[in-house]
N, C-alpha and C positions, 0 to 999 in steps of 0.2 A: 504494500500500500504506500501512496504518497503522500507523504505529508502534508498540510496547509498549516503552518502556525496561525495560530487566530488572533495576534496580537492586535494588526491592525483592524481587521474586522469587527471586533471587539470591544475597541476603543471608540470605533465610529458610530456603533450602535447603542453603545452606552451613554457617547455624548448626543445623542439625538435624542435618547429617552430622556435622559437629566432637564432637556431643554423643555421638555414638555409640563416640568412640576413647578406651580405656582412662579416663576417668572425671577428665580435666583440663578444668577450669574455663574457659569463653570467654564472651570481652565483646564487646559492639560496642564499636566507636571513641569512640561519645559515653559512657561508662562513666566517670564522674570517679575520679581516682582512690583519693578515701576513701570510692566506692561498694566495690570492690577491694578496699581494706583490710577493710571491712570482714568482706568473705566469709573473710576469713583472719584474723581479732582472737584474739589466743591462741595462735596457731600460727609456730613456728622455720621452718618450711618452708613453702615453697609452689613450684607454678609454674601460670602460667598462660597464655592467651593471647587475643589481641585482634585481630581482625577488624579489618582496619587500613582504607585507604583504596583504593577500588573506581574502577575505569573502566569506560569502554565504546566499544565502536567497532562499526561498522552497515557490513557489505558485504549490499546487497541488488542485486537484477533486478527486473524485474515479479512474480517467483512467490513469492521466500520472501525474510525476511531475517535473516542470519549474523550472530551477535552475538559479536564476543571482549571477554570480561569477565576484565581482570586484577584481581586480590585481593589485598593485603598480609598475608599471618601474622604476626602479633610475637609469640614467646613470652618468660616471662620466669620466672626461676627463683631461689630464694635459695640454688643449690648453688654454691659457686665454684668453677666449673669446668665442662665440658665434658659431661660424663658424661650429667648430668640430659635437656638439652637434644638433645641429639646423639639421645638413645634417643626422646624426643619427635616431634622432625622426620621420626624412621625407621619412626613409629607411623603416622604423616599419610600418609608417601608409599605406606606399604605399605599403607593402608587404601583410598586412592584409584588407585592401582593398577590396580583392576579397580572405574572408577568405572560403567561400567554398573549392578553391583548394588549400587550403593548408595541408601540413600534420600535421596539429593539429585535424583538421575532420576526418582524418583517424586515427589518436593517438585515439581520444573520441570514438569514434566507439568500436574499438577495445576494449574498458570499457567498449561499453553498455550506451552510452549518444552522441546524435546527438547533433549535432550542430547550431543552430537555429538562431542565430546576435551577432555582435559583435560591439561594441560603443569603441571609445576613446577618452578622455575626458582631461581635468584640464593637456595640453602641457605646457611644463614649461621650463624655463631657467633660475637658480640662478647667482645672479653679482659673480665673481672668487671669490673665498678665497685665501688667503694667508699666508702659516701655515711653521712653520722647517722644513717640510719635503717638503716643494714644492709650486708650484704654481695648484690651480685645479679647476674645474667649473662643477656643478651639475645640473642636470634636470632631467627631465623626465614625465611619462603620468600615467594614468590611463584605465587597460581597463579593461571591465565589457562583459564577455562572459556569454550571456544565450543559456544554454545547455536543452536540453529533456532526462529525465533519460527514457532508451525503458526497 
């Protein structure tokens, strides 16, 4: 069998589903962060979040192969506190919930890789930091999509 690594496929269907939940901003990983700043220049508040760093691991036979693709979310928010974040991560789980109808199964498709479960895992909410530039509070999930390369 040959291979497809699903890294970018992946990525693309992830960032088209993220884009669909209530109208918060996502970056990929290599997003520097005065690209960041500057989507917010003017702005007290924000939250965002970033497409963190991606694996992959191959259980195959001769006929198909299973691909589990874990995913890092980082959000980040300049609310001190809990509140912001908390209703964010509750917006994610509840959207991928029923990740059949989402368009990340149509995003994968469209690769060449069905969509098979999706798990989210290690929810998190960091205590605020407090830094010269501001006040901010960090969290976020992990999710692990296993995909069917067809």
């Amino acid at each position: 069998m040959r291979y497809r690594v699903p890294f970018y496929s992946v990525g693309k269907a992830l960032y088209a589903a993220l884009a669909e939940i209530d109208g918060t901003k996502w970056f990929q990983a290599s997003t520097t962060p005065d690209e960041v700043k500057a989507q917010f220049k003017g702005r007290n508040e924000y939250l965002y979040g970033i497409i963190g760093s991606i694996a992959a691991n191959v259980d195959d036979n001769k006929d198909v192969a299973i691909w589990r693709v874990p995913v890092q979310l980082e959000l980040y928010s300049s609310y001190k506190g809990n509140k912001v974040l908390a209703q964010e991560i509750e917006a994610v789980v509840n959207y991928f919930s029923d990740a059949e109808k989402t368009i990340m199964a149509e995003k994968l498709a469209a690769d060449g890789f069905s969509l098979i479960s999706l798990e989210i895992n290690d929810m998190s909410i960091n205590s605020p930091i407090d830094s010269d530039e501001g006040s901010w509070t960090m969290g976020g999930m992990q999710l692990v999509i296993c995909i069917g390369q067809v």
